[in-house]
C-alpha positions as CSV (number, residue, x, y, z in Angstrom):
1,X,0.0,0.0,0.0
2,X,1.6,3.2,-0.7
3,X,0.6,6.5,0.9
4,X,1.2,10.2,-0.8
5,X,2.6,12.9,0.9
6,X,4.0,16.4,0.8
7,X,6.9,14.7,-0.8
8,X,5.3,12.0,-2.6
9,X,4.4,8.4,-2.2
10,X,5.8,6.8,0.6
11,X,5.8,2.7,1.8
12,X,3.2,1.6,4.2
13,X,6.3,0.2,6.1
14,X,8.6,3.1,5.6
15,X,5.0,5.3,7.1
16,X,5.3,3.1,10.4
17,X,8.8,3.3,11.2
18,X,8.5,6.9,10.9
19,X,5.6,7.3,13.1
20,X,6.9,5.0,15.6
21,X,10.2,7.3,15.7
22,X,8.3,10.7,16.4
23,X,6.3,9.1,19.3
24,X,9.2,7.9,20.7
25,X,10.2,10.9,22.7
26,X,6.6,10.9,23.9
27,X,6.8,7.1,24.9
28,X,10.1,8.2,26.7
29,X,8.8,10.8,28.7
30,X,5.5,9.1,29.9
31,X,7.9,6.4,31.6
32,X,8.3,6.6,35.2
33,X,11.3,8.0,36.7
34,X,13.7,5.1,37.2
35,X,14.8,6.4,40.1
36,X,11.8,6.8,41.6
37,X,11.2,3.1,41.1
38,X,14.0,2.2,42.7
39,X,13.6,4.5,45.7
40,X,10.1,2.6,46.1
41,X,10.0,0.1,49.2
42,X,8.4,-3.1,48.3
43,X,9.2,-4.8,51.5
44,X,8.2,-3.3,55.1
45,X,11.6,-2.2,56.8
46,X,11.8,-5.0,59.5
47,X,11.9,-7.4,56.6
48,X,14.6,-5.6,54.4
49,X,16.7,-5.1,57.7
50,X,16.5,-8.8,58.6
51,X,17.5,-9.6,55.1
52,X,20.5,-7.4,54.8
53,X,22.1,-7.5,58.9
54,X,24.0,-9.9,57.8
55,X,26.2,-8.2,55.2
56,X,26.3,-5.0,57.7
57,X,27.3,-6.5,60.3
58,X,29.9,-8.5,58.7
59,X,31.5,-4.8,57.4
60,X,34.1,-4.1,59.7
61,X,33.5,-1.5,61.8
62,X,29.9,-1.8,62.2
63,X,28.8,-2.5,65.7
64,X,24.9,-2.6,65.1
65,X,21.8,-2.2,62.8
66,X,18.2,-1.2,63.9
67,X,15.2,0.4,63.3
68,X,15.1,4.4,63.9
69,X,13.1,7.5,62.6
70,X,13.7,10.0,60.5
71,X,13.2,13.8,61.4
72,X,9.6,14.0,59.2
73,X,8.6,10.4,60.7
74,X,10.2,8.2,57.5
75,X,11.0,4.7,59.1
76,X,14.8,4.1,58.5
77,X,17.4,1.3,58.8
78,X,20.7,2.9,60.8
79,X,23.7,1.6,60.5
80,X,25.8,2.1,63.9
81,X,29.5,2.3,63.2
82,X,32.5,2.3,66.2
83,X,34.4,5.3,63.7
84,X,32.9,6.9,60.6
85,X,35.8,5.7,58.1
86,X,35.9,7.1,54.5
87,X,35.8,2.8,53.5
88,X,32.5,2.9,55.3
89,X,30.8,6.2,54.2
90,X,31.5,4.1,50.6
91,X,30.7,0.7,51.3
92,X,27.5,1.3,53.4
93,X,24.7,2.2,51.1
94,X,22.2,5.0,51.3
95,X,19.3,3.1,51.0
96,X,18.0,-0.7,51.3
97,X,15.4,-1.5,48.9
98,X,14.0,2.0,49.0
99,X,14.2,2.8,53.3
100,X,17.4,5.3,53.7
101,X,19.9,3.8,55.9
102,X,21.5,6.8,58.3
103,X,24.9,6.0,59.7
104,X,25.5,6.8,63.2
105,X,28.8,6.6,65.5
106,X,27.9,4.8,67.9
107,X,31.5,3.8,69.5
108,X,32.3,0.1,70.3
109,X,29.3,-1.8,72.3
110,X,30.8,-3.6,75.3
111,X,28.6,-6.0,77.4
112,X,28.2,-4.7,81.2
């Protein structure tokens, strides 16, 4: 099938592709934000911390992991360290499955 233009007769196939590459910005921008998708918790915080203590905890210089509050209310997973260490400020990450870990000095926990 052919189709006629303002620059003559063009392919029926040649007519797709060309329509499917101006929508494709459109397409593009109607995504959602990556980011925003990955920021998104899909797993209450008491689960993601259960599943990820182990790794903490192994890091050295981590003394503990709990359950705390941000400022505005937001649950979060902190990360208590004996001595904020550039290796640590790296290696820790700034959020677990979309809850922001804070990082807290805590010093070394001794029993009593």
């Amino acid at each position: 099938m052919l189709f006629s233009g303002a620059r003559g007769i063009i392919s029926a196939r040649r007519f797709m592709l060309l329509a499917l590459f101006a929508a494709m910005p459109a397409l593009y921008v109607c995504q959602p934000n990556r980011e925003s998708r990955k920021s998104m918790p899909t797993r209450d915080i008491k689960t993601v911390m259960e599943a990820h203590v182990g790794d903490l905890m192994a890091m050295p210089g981590v003394a503990g992991v709990a359950i705390g509050e941000l400022d505005n209310g937001t649950p979060c997973i902190i990360v208590m360290v004996v001595d904020l260490t550039d290796d640590l400020k790296r290696t820790i990450p700034k959020d677990l499955e979309g809850h922001p870990v804070i990082i807290e000095v805590s010093g070394e926990f001794k029993p009593m």
